[in-house]
Structures are given as structure tokens and as C-alpha cells.
mmCIF file of the N, C-alpha and C atoms, coordinates in Angstrom:
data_MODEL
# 
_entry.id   MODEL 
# 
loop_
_atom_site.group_PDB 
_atom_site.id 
_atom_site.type_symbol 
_atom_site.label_atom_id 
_atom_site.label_alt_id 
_atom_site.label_comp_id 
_atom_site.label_asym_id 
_atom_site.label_entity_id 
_atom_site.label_seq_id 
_atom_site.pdbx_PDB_ins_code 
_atom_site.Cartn_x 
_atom_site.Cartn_y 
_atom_site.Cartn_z 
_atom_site.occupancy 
_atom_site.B_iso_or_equiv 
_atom_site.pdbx_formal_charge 
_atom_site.auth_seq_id 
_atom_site.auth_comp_id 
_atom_site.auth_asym_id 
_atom_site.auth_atom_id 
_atom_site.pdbx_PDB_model_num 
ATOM 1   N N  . UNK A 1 1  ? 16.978  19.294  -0.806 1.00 0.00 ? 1  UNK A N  1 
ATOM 2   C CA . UNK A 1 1  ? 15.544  19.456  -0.682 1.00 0.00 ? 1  UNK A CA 1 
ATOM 3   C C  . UNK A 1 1  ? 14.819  18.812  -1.857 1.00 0.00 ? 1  UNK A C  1 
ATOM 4   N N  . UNK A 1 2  ? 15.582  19.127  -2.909 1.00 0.00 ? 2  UNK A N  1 
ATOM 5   C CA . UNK A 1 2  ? 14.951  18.074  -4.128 1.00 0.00 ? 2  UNK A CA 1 
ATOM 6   C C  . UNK A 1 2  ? 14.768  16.517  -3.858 1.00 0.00 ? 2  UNK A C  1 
ATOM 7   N N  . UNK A 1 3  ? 16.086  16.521  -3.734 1.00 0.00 ? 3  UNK A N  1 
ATOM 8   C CA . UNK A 1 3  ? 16.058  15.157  -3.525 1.00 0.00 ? 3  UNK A CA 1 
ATOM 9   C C  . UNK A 1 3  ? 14.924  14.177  -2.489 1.00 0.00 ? 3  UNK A C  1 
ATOM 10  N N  . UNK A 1 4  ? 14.941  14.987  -1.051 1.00 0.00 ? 4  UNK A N  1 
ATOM 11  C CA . UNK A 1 4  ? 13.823  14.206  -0.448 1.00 0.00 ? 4  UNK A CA 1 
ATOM 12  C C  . UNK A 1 4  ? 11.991  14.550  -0.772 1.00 0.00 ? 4  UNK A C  1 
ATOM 13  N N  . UNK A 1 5  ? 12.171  15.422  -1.688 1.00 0.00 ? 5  UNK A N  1 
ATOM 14  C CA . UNK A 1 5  ? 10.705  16.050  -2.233 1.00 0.00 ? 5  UNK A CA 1 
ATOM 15  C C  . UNK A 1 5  ? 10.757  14.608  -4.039 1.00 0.00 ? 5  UNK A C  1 
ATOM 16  N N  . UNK A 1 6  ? 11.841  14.500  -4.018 1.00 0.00 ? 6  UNK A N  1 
ATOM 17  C CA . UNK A 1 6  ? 11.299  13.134  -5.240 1.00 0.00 ? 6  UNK A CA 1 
ATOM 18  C C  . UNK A 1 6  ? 11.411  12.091  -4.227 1.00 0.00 ? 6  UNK A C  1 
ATOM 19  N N  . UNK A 1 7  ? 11.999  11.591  -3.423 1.00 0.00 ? 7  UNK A N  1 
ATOM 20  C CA . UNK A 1 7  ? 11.644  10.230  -2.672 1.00 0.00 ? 7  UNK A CA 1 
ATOM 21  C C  . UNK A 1 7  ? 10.654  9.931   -2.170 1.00 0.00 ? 7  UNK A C  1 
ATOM 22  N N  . UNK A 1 8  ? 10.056  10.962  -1.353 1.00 0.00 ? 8  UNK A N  1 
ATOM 23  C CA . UNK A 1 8  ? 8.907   11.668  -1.073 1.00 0.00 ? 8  UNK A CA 1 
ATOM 24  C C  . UNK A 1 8  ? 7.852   11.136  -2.188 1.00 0.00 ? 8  UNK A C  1 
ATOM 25  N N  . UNK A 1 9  ? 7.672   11.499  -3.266 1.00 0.00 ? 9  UNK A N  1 
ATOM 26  C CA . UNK A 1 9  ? 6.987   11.450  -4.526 1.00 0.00 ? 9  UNK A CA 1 
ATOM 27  C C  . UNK A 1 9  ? 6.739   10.121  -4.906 1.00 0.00 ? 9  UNK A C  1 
ATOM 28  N N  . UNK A 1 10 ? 8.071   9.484   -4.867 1.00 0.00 ? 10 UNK A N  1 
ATOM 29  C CA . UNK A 1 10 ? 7.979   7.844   -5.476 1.00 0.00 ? 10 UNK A CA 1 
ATOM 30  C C  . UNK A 1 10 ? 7.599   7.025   -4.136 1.00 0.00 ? 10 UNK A C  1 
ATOM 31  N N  . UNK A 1 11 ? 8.185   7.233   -3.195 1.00 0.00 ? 11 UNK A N  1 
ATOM 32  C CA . UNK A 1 11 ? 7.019   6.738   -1.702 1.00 0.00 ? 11 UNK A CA 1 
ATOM 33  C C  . UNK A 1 11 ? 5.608   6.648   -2.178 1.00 0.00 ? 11 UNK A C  1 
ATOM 34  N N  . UNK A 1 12 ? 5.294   7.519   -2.333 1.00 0.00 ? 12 UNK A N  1 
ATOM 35  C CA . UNK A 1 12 ? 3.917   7.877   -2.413 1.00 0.00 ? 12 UNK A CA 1 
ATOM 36  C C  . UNK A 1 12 ? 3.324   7.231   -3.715 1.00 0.00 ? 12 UNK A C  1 
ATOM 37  N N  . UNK A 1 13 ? 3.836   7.031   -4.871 1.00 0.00 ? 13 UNK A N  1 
ATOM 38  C CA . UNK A 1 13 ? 3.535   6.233   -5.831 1.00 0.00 ? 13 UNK A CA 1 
ATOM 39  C C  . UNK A 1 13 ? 3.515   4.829   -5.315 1.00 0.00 ? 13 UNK A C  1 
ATOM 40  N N  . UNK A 1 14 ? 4.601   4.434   -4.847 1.00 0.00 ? 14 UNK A N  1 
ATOM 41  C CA . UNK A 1 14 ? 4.574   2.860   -4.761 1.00 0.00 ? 14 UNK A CA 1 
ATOM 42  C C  . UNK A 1 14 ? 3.703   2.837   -3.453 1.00 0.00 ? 14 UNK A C  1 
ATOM 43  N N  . UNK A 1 15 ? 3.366   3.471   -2.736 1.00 0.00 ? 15 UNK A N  1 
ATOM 44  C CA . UNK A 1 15 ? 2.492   3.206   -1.617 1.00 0.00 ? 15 UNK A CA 1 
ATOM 45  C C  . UNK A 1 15 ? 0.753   3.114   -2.563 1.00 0.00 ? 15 UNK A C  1 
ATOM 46  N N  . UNK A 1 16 ? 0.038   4.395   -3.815 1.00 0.00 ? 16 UNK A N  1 
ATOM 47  C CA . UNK A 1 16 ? -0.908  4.521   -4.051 1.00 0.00 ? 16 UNK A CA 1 
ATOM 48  C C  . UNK A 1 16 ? -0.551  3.031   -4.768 1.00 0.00 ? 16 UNK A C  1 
ATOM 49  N N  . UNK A 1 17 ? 0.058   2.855   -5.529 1.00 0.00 ? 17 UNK A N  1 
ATOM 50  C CA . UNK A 1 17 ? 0.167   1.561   -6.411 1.00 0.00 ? 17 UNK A CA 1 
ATOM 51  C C  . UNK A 1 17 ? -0.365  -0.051  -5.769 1.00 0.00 ? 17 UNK A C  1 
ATOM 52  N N  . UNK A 1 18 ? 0.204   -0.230  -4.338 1.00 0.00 ? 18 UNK A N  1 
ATOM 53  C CA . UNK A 1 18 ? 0.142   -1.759  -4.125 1.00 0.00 ? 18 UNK A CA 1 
ATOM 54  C C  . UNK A 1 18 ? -1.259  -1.090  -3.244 1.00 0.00 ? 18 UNK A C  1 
ATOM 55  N N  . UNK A 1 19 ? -2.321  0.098   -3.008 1.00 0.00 ? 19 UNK A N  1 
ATOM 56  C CA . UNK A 1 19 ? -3.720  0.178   -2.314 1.00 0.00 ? 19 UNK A CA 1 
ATOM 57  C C  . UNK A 1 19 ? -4.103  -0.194  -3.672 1.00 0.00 ? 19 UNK A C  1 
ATOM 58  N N  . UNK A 1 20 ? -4.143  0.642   -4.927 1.00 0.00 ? 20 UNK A N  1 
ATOM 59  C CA . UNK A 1 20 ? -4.448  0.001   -6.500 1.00 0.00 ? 20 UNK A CA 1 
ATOM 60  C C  . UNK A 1 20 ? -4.354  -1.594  -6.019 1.00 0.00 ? 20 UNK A C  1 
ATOM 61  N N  . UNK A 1 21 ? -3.531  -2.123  -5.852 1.00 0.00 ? 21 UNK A N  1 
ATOM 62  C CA . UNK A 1 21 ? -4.087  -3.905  -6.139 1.00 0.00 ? 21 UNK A CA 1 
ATOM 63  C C  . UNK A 1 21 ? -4.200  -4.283  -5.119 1.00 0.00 ? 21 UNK A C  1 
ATOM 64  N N  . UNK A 1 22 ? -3.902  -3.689  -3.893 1.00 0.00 ? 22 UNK A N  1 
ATOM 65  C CA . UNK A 1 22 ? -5.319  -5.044  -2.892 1.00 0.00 ? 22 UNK A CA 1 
ATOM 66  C C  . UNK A 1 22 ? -6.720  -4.437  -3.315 1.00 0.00 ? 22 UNK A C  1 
ATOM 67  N N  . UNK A 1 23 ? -7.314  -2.585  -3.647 1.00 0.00 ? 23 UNK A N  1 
ATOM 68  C CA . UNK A 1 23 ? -8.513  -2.703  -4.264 1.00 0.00 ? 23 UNK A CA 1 
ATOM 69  C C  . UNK A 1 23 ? -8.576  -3.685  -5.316 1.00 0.00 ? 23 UNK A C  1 
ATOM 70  N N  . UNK A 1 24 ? -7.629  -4.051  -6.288 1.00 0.00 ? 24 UNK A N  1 
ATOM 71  C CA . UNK A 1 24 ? -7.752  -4.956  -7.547 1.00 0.00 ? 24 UNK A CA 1 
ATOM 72  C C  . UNK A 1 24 ? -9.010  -6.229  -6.979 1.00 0.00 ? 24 UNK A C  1 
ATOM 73  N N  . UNK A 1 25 ? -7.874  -6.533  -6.096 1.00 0.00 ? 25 UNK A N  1 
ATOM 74  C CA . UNK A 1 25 ? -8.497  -8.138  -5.658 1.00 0.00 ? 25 UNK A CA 1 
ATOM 75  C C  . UNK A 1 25 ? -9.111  -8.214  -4.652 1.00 0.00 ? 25 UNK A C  1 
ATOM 76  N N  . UNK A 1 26 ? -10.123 -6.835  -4.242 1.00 0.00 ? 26 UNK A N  1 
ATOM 77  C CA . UNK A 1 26 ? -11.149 -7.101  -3.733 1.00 0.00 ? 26 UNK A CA 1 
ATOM 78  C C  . UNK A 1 26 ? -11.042 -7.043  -2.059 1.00 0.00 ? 26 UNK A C  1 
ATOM 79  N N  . UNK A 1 27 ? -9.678  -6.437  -1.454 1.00 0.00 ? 27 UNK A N  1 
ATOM 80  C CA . UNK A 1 27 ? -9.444  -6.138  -0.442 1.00 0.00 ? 27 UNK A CA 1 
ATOM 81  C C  . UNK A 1 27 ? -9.393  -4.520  -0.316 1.00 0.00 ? 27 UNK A C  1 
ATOM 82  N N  . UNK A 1 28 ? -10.394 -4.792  0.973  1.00 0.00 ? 28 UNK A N  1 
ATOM 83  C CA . UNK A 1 28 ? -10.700 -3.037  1.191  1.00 0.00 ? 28 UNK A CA 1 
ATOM 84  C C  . UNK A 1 28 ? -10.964 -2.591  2.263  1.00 0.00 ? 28 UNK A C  1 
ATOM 85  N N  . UNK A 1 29 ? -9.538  -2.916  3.558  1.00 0.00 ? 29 UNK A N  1 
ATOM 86  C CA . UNK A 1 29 ? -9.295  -2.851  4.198  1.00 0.00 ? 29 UNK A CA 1 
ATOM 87  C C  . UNK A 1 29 ? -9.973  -3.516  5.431  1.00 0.00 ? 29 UNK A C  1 
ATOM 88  N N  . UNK A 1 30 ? -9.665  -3.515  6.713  1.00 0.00 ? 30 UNK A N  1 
ATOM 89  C CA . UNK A 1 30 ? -10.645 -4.643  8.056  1.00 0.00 ? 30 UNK A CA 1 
ATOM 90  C C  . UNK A 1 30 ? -11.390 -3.883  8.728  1.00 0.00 ? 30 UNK A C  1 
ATOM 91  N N  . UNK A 1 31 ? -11.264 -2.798  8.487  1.00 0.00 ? 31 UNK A N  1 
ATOM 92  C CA . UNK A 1 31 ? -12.099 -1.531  9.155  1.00 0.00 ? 31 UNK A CA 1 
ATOM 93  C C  . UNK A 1 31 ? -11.827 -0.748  10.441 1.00 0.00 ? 31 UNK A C  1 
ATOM 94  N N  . UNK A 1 32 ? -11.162 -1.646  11.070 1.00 0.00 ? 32 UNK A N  1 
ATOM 95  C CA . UNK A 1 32 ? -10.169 -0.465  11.826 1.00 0.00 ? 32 UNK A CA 1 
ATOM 96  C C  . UNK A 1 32 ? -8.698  0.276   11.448 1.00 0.00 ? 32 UNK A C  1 
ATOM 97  N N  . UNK A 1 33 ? -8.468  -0.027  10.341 1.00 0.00 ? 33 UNK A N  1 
ATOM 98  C CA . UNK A 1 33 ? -6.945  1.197   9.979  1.00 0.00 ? 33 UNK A CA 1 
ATOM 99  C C  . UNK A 1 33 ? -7.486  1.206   8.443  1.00 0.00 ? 33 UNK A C  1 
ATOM 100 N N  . UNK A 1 34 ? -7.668  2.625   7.534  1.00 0.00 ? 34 UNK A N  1 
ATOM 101 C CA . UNK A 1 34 ? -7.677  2.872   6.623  1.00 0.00 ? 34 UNK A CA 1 
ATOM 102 C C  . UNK A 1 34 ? -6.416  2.457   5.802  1.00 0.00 ? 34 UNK A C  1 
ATOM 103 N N  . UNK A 1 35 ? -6.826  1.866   4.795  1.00 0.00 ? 35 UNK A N  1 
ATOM 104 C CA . UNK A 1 35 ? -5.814  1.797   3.499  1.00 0.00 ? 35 UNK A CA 1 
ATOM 105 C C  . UNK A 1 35 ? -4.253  2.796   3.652  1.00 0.00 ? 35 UNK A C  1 
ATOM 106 N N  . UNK A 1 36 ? -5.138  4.085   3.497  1.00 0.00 ? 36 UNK A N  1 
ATOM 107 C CA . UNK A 1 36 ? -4.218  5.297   3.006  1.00 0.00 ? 36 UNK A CA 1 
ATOM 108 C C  . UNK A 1 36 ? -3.729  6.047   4.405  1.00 0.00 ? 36 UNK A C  1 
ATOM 109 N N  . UNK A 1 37 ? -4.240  5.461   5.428  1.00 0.00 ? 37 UNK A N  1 
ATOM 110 C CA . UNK A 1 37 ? -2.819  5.707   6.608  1.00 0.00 ? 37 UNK A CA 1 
ATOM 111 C C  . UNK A 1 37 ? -2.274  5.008   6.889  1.00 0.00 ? 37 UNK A C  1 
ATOM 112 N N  . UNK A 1 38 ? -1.973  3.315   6.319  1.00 0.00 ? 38 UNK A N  1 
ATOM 113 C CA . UNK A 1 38 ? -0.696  3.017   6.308  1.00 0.00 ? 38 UNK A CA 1 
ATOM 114 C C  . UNK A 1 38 ? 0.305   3.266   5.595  1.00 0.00 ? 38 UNK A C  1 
ATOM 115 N N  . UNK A 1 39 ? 1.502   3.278   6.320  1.00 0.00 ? 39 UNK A N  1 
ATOM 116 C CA . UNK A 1 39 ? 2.670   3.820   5.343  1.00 0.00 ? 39 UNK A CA 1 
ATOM 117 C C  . UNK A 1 39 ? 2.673   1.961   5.243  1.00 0.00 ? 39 UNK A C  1 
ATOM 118 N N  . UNK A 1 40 ? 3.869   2.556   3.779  1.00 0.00 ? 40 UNK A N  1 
ATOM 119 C CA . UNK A 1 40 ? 4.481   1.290   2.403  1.00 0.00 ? 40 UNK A CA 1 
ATOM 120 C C  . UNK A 1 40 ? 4.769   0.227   3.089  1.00 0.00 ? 40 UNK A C  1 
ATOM 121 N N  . UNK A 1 41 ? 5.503   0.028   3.900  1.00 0.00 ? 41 UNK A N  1 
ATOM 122 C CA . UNK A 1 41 ? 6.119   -1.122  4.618  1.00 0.00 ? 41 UNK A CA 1 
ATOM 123 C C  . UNK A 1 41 ? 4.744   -1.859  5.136  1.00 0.00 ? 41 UNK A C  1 
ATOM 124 N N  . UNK A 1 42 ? 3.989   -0.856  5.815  1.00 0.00 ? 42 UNK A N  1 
ATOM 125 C CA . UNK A 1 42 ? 2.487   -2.105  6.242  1.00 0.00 ? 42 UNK A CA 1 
ATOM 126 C C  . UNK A 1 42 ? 1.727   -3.094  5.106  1.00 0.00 ? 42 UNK A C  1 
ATOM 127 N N  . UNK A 1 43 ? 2.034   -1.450  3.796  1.00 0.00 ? 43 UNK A N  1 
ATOM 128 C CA . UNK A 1 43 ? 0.878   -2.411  2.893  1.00 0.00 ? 43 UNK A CA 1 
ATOM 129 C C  . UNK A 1 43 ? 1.293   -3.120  2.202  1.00 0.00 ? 43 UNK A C  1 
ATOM 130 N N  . UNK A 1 44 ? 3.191   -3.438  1.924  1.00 0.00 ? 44 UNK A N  1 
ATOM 131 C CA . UNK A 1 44 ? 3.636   -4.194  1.365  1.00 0.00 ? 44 UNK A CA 1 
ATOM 132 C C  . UNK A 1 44 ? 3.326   -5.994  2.039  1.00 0.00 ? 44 UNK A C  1 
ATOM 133 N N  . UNK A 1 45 ? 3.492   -5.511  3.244  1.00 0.00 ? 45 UNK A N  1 
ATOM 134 C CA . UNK A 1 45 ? 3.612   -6.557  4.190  1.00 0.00 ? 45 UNK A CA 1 
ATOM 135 C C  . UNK A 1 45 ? 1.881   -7.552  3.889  1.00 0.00 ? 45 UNK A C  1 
ATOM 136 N N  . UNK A 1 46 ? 0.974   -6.524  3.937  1.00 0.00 ? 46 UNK A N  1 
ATOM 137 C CA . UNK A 1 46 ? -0.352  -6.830  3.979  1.00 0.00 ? 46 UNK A CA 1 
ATOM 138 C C  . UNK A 1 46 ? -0.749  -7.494  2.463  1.00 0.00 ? 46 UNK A C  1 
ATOM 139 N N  . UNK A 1 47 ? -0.349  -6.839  1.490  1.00 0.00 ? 47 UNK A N  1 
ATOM 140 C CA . UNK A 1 47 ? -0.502  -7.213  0.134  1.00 0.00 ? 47 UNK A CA 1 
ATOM 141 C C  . UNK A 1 47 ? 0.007   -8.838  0.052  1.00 0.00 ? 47 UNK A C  1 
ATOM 142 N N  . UNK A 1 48 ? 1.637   -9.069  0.702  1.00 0.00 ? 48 UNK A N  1 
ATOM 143 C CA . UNK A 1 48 ? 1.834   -10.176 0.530  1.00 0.00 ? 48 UNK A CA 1 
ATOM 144 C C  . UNK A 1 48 ? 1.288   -11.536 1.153  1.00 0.00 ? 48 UNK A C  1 
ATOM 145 N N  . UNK A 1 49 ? 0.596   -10.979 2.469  1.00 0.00 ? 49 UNK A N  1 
ATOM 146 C CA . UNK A 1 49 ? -0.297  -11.847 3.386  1.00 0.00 ? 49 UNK A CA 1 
ATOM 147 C C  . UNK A 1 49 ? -1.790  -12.317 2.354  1.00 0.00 ? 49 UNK A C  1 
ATOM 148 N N  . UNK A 1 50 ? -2.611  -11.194 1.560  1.00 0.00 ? 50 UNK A N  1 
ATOM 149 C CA . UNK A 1 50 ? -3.249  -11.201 0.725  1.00 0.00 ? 50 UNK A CA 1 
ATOM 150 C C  . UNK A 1 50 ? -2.955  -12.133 -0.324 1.00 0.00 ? 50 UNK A C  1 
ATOM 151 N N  . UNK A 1 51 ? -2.002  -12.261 -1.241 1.00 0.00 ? 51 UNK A N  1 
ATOM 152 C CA . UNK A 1 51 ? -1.565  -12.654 -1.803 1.00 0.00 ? 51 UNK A CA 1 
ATOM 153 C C  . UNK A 1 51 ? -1.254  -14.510 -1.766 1.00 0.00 ? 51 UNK A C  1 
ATOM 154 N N  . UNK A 1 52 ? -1.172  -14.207 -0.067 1.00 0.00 ? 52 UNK A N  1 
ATOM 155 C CA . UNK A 1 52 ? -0.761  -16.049 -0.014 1.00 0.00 ? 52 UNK A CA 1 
ATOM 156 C C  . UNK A 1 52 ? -2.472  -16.274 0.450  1.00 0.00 ? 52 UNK A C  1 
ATOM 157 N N  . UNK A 1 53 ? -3.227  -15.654 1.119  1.00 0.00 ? 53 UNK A N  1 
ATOM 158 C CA . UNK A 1 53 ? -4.265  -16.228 1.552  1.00 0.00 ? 53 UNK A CA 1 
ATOM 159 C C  . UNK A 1 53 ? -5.599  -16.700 0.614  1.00 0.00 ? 53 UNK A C  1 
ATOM 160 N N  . UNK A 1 54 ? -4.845  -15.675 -1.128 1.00 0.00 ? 54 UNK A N  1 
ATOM 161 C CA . UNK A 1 54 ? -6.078  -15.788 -2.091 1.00 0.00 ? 54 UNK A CA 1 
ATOM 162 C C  . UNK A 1 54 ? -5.461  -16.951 -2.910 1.00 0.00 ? 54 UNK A C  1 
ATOM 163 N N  . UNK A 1 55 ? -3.846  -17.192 -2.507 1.00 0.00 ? 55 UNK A N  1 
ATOM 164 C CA . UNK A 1 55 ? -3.475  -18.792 -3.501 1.00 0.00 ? 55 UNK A CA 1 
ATOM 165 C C  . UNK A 1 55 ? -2.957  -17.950 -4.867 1.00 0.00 ? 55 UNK A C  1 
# 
């Protein structure tokens, strides 16, 4: 139970972390799906699309 209550925890860090930098650079979401209901895998995915489209 520990164990999935810290994975749990660091999920949730590295998920608040990469919404921290698309807010950085000025991405703030398309307006139909909030930031903070995608899970990690979307916003990783999205950050890196961001990432190539700002150069």
C-alpha cells in the first residue's frame, strides 16, 4: 500500500511538473480538455508536440 501511495505521489509530481512548463511557454491548453485531466502520458506526448512546434 505504501508503495503504490509513493508512485501515486511521484505520478502526480511529474504530471504537475511538465503542466509547470507548457504554462512556462505560454501553452494553456485548446479548450476542450483541461490541463489537469490529462493523465502523464498525454501531457508528455503534448509537451513534446509543443516543443517541436515552438523550434
Amino acid at each position: 500500500m505504501i508503495l503504490y501511495r509513493s508512485v501515486n505521489m511521484v505520478n502526480d509530481l511529474k504530471k504537475q511538473s511538465i503542466i509547470n512548463e507548457l504554462l512556462a511557454i505560454g501553452f494553456d491548453g485548446d479548450g476542450a480538455v483541461s490541463l489537469y485531466d490529462m493523465d502523464y502520458y498525454e501531457l508528455k506526448r503534448l509537451l513534446a508536440v509543443e516543443r517541436i512546434r515552438r523550434g
